[in-house]
MARKOLNU-42014 format. One record per residue: residue number from 0; x, y, z of N, C-alpha, C in turn. Coordinates in nm, 2 decimals. Each point is the difference from the previous one (the first is absolute). Layout:
! residues N
REC,NUM,X,Y,Z,X,Y,Z,X,Y,Z
...
END
This chain:
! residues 262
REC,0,-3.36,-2.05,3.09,0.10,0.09,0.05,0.04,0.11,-0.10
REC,1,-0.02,0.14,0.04,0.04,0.07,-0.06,0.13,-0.01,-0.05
REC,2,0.07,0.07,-0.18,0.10,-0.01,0.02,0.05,0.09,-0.03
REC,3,0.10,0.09,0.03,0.05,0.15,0.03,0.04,0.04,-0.15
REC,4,-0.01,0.12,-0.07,-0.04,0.01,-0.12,0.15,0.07,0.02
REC,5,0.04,-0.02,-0.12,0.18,0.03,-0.04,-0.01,0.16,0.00
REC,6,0.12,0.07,0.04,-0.01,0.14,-0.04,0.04,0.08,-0.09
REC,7,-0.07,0.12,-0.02,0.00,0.04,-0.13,0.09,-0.03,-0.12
REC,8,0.15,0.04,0.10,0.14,0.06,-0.03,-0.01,-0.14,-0.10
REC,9,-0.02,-0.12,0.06,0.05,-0.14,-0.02,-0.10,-0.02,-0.13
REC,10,-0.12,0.01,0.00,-0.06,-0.02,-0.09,0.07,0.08,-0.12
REC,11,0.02,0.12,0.04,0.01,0.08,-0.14,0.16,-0.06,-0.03
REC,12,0.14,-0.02,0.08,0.11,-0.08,-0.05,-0.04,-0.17,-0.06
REC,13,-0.08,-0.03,0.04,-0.05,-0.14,-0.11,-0.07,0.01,-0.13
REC,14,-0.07,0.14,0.00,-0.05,0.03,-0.12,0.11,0.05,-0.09
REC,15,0.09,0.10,0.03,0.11,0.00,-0.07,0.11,-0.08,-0.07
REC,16,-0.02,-0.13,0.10,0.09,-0.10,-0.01,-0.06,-0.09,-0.14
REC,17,-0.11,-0.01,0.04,-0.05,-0.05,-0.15,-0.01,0.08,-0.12
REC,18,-0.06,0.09,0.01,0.01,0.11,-0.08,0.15,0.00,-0.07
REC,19,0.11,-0.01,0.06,0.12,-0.02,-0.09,0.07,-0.13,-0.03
REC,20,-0.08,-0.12,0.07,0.00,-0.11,-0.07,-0.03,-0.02,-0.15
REC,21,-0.14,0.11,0.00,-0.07,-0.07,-0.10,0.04,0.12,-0.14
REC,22,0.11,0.13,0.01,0.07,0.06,-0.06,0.05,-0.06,-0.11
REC,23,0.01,0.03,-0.13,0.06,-0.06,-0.08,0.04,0.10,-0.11
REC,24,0.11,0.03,-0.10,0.10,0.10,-0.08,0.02,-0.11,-0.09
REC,25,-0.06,0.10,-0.14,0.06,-0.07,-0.13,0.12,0.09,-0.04
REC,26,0.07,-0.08,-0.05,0.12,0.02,-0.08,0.01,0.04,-0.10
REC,27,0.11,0.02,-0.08,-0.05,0.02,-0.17,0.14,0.04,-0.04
REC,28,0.00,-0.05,-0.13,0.15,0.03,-0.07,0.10,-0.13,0.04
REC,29,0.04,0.01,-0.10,0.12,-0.14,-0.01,0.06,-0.02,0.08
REC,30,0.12,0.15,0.05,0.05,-0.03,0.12,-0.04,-0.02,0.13
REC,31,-0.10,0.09,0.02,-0.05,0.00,0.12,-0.07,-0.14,0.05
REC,32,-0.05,-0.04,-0.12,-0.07,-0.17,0.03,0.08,-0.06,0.00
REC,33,0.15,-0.02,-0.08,0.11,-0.09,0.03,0.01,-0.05,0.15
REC,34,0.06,0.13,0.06,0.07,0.05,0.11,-0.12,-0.04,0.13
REC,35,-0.11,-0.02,-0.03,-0.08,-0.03,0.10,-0.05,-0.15,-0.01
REC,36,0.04,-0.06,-0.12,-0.04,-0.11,0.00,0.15,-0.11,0.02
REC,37,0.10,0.06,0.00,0.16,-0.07,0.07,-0.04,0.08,0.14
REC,38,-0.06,0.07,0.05,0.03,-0.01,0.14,-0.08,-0.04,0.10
REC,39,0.06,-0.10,0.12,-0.06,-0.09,0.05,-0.10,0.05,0.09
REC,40,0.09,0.11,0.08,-0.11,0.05,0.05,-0.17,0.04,-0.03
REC,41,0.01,-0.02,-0.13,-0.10,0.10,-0.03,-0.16,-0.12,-0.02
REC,42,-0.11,0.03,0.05,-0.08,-0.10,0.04,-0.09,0.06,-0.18
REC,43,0.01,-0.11,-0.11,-0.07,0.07,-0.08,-0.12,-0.10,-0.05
REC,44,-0.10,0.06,-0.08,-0.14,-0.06,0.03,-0.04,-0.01,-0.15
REC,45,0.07,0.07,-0.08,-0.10,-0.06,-0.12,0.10,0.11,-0.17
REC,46,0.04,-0.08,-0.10,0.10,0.05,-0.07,-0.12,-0.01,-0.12
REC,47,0.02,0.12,-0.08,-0.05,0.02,-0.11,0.07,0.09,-0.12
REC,48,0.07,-0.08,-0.12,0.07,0.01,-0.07,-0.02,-0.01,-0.18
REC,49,0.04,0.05,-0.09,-0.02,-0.02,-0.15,0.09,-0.12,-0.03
REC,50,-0.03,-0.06,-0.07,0.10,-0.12,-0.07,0.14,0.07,0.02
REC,51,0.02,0.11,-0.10,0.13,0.02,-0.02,0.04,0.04,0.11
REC,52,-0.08,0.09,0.13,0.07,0.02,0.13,0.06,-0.16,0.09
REC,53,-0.12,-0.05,-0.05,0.04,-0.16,0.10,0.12,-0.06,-0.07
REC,54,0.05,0.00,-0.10,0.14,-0.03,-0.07,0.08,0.08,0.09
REC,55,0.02,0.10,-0.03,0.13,0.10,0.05,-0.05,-0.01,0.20
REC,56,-0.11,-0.03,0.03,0.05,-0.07,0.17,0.00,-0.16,0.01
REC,57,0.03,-0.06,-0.09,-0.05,-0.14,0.07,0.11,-0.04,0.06
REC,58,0.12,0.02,0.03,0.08,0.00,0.09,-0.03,0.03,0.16
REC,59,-0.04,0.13,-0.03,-0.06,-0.01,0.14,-0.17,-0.01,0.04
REC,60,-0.04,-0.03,-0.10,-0.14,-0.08,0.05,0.00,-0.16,0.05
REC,61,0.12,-0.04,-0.07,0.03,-0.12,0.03,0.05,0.00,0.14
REC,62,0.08,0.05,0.04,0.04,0.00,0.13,-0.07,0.08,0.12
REC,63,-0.11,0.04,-0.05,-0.10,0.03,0.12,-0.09,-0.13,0.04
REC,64,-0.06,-0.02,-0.14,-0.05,-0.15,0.05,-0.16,0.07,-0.05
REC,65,-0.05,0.11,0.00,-0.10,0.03,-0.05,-0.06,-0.03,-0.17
REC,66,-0.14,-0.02,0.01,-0.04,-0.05,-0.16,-0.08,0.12,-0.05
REC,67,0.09,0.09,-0.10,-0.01,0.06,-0.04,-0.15,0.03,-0.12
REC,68,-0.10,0.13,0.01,-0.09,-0.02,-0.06,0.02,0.07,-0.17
REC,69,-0.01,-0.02,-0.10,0.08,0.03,-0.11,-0.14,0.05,-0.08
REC,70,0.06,0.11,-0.03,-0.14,0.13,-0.01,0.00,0.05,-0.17
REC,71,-0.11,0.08,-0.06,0.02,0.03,-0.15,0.05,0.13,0.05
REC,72,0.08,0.06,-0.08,0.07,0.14,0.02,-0.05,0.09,-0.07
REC,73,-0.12,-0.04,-0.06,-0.11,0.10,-0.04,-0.09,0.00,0.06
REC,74,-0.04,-0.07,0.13,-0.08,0.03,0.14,0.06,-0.05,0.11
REC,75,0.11,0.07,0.06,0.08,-0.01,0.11,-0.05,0.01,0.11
REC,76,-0.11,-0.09,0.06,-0.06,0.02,0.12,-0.01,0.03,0.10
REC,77,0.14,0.01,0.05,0.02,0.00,0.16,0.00,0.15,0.04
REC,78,-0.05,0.03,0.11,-0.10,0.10,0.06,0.13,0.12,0.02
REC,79,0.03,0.05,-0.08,0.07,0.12,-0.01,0.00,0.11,0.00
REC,80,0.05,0.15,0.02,-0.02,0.13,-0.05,-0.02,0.00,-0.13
REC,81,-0.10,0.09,-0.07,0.02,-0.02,-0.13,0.14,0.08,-0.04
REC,82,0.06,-0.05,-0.11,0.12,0.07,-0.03,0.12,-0.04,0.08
REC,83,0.00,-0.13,0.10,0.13,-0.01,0.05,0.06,-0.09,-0.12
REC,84,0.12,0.00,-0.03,0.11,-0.08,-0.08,-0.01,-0.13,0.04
REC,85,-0.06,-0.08,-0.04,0.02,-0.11,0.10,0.10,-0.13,-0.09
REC,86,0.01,0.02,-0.11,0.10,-0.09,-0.08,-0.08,-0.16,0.00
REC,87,-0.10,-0.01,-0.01,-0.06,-0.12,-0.01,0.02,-0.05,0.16
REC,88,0.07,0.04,0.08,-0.02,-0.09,0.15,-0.03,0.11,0.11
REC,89,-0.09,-0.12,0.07,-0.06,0.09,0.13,-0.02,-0.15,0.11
REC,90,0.04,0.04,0.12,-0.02,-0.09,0.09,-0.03,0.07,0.12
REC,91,-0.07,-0.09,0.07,-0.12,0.06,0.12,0.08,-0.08,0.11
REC,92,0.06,0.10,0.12,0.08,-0.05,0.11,-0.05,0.02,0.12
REC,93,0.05,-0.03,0.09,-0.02,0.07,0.18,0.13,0.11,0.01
REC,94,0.00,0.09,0.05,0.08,0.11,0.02,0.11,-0.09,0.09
REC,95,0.12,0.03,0.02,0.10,-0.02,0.04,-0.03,0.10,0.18
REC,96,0.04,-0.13,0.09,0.03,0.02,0.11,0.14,-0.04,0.04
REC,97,0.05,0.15,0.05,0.17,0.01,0.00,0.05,-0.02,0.15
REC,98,-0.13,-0.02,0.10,0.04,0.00,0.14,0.01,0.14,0.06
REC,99,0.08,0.00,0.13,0.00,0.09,0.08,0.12,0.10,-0.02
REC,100,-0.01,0.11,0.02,0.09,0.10,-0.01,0.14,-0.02,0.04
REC,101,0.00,-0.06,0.17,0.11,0.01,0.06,0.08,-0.15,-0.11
REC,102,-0.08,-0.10,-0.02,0.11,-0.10,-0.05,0.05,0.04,-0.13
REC,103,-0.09,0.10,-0.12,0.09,0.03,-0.12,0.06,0.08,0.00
REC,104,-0.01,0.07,0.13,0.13,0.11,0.02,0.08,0.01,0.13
REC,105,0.08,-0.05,-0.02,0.11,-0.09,0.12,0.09,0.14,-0.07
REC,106,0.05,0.04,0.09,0.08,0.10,0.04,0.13,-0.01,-0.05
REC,107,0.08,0.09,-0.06,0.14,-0.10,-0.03,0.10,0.15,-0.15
REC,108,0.10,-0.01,0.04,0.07,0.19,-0.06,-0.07,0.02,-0.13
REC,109,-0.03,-0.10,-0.06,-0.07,0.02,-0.11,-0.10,0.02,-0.03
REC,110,-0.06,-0.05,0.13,-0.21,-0.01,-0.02,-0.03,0.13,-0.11
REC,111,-0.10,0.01,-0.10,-0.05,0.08,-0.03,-0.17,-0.07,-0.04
REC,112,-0.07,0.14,0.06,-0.11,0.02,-0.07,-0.10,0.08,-0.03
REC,113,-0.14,-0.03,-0.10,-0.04,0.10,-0.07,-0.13,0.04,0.10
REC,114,-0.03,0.11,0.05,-0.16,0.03,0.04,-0.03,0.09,-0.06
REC,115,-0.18,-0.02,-0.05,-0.04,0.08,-0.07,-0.14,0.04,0.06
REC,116,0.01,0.16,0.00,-0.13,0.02,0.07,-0.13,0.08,-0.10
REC,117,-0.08,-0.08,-0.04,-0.13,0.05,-0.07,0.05,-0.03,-0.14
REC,118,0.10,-0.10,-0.06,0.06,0.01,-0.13,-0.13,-0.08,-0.06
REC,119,-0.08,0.05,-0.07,-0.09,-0.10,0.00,-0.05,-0.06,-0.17
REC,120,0.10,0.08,-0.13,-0.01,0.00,-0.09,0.11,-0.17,-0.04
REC,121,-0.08,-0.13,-0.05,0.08,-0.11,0.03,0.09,-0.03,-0.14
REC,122,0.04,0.13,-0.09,0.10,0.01,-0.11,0.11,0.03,0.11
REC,123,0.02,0.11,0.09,0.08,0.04,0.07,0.04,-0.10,0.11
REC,124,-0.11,-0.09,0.05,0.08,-0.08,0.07,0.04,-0.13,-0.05
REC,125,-0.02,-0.02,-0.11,0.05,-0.09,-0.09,0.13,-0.01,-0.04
REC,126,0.03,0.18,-0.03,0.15,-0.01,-0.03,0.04,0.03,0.11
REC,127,-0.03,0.03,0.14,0.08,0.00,0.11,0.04,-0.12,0.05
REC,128,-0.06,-0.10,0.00,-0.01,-0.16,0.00,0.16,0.00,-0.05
REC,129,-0.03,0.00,-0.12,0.12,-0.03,-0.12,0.12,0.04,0.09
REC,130,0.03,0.12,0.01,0.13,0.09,0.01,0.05,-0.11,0.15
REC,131,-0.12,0.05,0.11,0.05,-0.11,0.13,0.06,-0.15,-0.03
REC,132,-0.06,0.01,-0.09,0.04,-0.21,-0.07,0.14,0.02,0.01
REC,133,0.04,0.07,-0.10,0.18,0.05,-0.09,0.03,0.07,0.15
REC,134,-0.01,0.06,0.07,0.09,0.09,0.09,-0.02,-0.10,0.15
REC,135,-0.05,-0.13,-0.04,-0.02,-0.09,0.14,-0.07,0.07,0.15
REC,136,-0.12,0.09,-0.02,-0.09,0.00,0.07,-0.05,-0.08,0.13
REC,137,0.03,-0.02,0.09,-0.11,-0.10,0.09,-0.09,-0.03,-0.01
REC,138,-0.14,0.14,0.00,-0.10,-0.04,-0.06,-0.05,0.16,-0.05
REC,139,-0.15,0.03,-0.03,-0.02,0.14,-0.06,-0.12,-0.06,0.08
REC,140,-0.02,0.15,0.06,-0.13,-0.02,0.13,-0.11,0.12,-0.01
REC,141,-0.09,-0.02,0.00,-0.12,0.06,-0.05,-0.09,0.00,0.13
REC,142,-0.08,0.11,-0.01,-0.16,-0.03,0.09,-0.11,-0.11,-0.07
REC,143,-0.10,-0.04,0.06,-0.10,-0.08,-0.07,-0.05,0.08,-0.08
REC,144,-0.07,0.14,0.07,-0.08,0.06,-0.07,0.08,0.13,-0.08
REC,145,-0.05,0.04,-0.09,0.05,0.11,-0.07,0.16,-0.07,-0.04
REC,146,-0.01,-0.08,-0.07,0.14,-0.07,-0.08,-0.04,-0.11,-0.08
REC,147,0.09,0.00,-0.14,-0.04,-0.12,-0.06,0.00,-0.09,0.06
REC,148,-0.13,-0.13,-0.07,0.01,-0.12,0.04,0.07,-0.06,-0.10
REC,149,0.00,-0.13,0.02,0.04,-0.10,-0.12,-0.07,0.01,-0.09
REC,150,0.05,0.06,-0.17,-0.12,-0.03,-0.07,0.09,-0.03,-0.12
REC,151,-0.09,-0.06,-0.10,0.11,-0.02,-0.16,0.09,0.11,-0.05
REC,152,-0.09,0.12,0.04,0.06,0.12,-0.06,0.18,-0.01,0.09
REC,153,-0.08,0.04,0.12,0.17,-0.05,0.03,0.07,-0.05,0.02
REC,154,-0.02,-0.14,-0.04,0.11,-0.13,0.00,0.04,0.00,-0.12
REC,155,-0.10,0.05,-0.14,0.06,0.04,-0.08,0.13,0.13,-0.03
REC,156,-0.02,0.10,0.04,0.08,0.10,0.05,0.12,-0.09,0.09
REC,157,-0.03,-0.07,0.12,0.14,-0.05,0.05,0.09,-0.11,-0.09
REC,158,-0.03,-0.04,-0.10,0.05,-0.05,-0.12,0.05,-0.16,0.09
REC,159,-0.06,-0.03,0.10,0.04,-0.12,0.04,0.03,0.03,0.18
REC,160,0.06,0.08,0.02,0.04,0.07,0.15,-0.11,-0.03,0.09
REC,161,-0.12,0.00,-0.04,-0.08,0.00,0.14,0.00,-0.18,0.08
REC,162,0.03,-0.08,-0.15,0.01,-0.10,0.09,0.13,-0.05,0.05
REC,163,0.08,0.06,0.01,0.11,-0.01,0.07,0.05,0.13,0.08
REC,164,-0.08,0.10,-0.01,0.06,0.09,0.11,-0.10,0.03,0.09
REC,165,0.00,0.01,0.12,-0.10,0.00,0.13,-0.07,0.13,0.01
REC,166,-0.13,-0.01,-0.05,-0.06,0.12,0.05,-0.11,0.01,0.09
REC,167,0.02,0.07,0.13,-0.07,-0.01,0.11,-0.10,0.09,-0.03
REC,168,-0.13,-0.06,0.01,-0.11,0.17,0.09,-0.03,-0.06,0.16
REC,169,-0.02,0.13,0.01,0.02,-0.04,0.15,-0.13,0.07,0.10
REC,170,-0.01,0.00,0.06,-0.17,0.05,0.05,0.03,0.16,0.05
REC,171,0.11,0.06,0.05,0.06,0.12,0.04,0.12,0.04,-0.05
REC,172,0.05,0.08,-0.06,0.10,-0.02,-0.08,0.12,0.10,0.11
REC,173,-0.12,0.11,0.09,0.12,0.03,0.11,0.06,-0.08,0.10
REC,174,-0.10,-0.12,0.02,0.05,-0.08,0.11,0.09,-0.08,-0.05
REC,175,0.00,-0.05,-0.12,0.11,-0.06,-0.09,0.12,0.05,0.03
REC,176,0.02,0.14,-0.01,0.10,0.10,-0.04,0.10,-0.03,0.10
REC,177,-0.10,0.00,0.17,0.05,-0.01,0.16,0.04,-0.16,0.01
REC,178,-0.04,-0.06,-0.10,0.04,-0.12,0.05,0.11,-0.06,-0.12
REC,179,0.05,0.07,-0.09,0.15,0.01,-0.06,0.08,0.08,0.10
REC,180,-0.04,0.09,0.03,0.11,0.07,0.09,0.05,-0.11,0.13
REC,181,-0.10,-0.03,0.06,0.03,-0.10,0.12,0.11,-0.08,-0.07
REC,182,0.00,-0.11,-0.13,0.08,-0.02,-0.08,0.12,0.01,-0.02
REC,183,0.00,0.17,-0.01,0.16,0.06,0.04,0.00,0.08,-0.19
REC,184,-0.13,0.02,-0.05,0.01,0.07,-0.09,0.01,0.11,0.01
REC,185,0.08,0.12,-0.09,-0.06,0.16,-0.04,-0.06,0.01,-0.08
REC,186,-0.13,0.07,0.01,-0.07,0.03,-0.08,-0.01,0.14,-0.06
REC,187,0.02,0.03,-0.16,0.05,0.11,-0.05,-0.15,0.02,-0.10
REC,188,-0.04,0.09,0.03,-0.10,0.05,-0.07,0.05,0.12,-0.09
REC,189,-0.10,-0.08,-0.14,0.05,0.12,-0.13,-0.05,0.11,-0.01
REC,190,0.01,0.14,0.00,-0.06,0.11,-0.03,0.08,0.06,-0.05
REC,191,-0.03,0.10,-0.12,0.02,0.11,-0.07,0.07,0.10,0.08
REC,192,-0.08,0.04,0.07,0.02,0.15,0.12,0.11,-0.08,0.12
REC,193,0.05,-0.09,0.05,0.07,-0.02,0.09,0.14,0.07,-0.06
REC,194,0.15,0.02,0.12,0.05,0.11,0.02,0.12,-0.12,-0.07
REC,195,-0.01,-0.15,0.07,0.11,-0.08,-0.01,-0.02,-0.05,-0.14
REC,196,0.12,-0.01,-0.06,-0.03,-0.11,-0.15,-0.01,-0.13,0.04
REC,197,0.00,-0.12,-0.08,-0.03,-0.16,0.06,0.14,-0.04,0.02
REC,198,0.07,0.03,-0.06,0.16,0.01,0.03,0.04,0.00,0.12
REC,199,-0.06,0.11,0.07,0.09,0.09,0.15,-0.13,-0.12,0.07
REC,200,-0.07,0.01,-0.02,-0.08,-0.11,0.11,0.03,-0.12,0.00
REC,201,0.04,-0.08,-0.09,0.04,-0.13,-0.04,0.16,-0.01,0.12
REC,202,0.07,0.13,-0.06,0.12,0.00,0.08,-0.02,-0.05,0.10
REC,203,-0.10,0.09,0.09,0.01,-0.04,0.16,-0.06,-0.11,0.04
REC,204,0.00,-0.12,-0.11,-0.07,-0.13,0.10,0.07,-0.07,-0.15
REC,205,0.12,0.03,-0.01,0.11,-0.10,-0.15,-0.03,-0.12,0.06
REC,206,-0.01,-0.03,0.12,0.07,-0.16,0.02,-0.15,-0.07,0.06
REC,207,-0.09,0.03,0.00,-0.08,-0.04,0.05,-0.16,-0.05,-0.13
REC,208,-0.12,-0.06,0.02,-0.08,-0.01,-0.03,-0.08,0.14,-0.05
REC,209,-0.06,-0.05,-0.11,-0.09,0.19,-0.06,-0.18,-0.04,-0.05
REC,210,-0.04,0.04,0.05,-0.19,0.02,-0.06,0.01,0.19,-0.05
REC,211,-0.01,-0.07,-0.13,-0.03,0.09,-0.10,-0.18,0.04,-0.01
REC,212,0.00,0.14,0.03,-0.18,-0.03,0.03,-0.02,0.14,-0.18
REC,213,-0.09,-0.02,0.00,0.00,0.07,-0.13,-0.21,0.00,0.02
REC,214,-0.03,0.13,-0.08,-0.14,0.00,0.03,-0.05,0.02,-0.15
REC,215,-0.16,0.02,-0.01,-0.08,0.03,-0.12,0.04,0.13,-0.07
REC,216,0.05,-0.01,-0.14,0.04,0.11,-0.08,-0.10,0.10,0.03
REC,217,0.01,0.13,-0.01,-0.09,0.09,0.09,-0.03,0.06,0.12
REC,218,-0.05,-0.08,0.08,0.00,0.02,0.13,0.11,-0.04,0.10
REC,219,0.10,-0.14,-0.07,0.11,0.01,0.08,-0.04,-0.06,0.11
REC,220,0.10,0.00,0.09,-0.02,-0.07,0.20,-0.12,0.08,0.06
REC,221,-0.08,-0.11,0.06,-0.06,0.03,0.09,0.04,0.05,0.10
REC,222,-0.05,0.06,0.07,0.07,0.10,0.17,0.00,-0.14,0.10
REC,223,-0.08,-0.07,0.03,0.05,-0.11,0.08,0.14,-0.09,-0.09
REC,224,0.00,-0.01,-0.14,0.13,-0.13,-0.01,0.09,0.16,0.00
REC,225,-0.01,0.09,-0.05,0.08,0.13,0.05,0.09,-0.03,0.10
REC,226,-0.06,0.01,0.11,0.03,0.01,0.16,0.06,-0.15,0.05
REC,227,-0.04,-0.09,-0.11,0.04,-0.13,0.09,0.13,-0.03,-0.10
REC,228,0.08,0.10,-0.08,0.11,0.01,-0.08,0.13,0.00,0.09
REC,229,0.13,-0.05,0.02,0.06,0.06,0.07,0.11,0.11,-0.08
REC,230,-0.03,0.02,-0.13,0.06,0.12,-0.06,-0.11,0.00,-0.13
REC,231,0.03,0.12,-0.04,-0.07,0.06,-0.16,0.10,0.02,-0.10
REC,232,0.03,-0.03,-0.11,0.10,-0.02,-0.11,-0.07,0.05,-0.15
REC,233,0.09,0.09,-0.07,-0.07,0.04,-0.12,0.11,-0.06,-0.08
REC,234,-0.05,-0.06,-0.14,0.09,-0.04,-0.07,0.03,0.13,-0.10
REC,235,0.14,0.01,0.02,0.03,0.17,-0.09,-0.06,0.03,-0.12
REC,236,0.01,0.11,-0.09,-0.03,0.00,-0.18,0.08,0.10,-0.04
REC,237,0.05,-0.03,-0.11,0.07,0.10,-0.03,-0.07,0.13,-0.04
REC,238,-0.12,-0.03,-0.01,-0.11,0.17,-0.04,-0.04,0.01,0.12
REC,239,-0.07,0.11,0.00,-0.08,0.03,0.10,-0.16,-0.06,0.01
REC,240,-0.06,-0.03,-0.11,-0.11,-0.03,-0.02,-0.01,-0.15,0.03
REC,241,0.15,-0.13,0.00,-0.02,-0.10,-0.03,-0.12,-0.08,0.10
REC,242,-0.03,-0.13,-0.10,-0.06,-0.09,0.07,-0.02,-0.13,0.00
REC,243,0.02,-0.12,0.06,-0.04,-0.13,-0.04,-0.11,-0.07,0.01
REC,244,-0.03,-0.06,-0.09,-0.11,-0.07,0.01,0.03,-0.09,0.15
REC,245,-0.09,-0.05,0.06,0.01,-0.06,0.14,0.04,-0.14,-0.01
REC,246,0.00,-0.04,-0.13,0.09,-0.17,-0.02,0.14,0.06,-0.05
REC,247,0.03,0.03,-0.07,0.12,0.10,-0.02,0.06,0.04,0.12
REC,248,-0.06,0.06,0.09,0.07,0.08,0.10,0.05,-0.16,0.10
REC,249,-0.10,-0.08,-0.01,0.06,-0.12,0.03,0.11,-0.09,-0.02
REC,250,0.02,-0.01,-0.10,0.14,-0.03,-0.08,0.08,0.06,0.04
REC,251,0.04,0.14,0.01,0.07,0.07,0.03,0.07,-0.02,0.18
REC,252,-0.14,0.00,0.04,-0.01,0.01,0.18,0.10,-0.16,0.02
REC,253,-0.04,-0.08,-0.06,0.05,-0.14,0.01,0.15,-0.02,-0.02
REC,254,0.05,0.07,-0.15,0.13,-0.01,-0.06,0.09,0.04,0.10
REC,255,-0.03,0.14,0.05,0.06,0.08,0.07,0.02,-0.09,0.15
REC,256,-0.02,-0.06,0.04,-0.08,-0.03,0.18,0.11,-0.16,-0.05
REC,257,-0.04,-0.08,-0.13,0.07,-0.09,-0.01,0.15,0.04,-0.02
REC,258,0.07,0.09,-0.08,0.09,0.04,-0.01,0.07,0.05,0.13
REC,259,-0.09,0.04,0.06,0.08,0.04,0.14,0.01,-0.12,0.08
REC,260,-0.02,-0.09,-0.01,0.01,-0.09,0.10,0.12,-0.06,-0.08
REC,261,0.08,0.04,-0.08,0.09,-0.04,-0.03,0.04,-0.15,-0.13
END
């Protein structure tokens, strides 16, 4: 008996499913390995450390439960960028699965959160991580493609933040947008040239939930997350020339958005 051969769609969603099973992000730097090796979530696979780094973690090596591999620090082996800082520790993880959109962002006067379209430099979303951590974020929402992934670089940059603050990519980042709004979010996109400051936009939705959408330094919003904005907001300068860096302007977007929620 013939048997009906699976279709494409399906085959190619099981190949992806493995494909990010078999995904794995090293770590690097004291904190960053701290912070990932106290947190439970985090599914990790293999710790590589110098004497003197395994001293200053054996607190939290011990309470991961992992056996640490203890390395000469004049041939640090673990498969790195050349030149990253690694401080004698590097550990090899599974990326953090944070779930579904609608459950980490439950609707509520204070909801806030971060979307980022094409941010793809992972210094910048590292310290955007950070700022969301301190300004209590929901989560910071990204596309799959064209946005950092999880990598050392910026879990080092989130100084600990990534494993505790929820960062989504998401397979469409405008359908994301439509399905915060359903939500009961506004979504305020940052631009330079918009007429409103983030101020006067924030005003008209004080009591309610806010998605901060913010784009690639440069090019800025795409014309689709553009259009799928329900306002455009420029953060003022006192020059005419001014400008923020796009994790900066983040901090800023956040301070302000949490401050108004009183």
């Amino acid at each position: 008996m013939d048997v009906a051969k699976k279709p494409t769609w399906v085959i190619e969603k099981e190949r992806a499913r493995r494909a990010a099973a078999a995904e794995t992000v090293w770590l690097f730097g004291l904190h960053a390995v701290r912070d990932a090796l106290e947190n439970p979530r985090r599914e990790k696979l293999r710790l590589m450390v110098t004497k003197n780094a395994a001293d200053r973690l054996a607190a939290a090596i011990a309470a991961s439960g992992i056996a640490p591999e203890i390395c000469d620090p004049r041939r640090f082996e673990a498969p790195l960028d050349p030149g990253s800082v690694h401080q004698g520790a590097a550990l090899e993880v599974r990326p953090l699965d944070w779930g579904r959109l609608a459950d980490l962002c439950v609707a509520g006067p204070r909801g806030r959160v971060v979307l980022l379209d094409r941010v793809t430099d992972p210094h910048n979303v590292g310290a955007i991580l950070r700022s969301a951590e301190v300004f209590g974020a929901a989560a910071v929402i990204a596309p799959h493609r064209h946005s950092a992934p999880e990598t050392g670089a910026l879990a080092k940059t989130a100084s600990g933040a990534l494993e505790r603050q929820p960062y989504l990519r998401v397979p469409n980042l405008a359908r994301a947008m439509e399905e915060l709004k359903d939500l009961g979010y506004r979504l305020i996109g940052l631009d330079g040239a918009a007429e409103a400051t983030l101020g006067q936009a924030l005003a008209d939705h004080a009591d309610g939930p806010v998605g901060l959408v913010l784009g690639a330094e440069g090019p800025g919003l795409r014309q689709l997350t553009r259009e799928s904005c329900d306002a455009l907001a420029r953060i003022p300068a006192a020059g005419a020339f001014g400008s923020l860096n796009v994790s900066n302007a983040a901090a800023v977007a956040l301070y302000a958005a949490t401050a108004g929620a009183g």
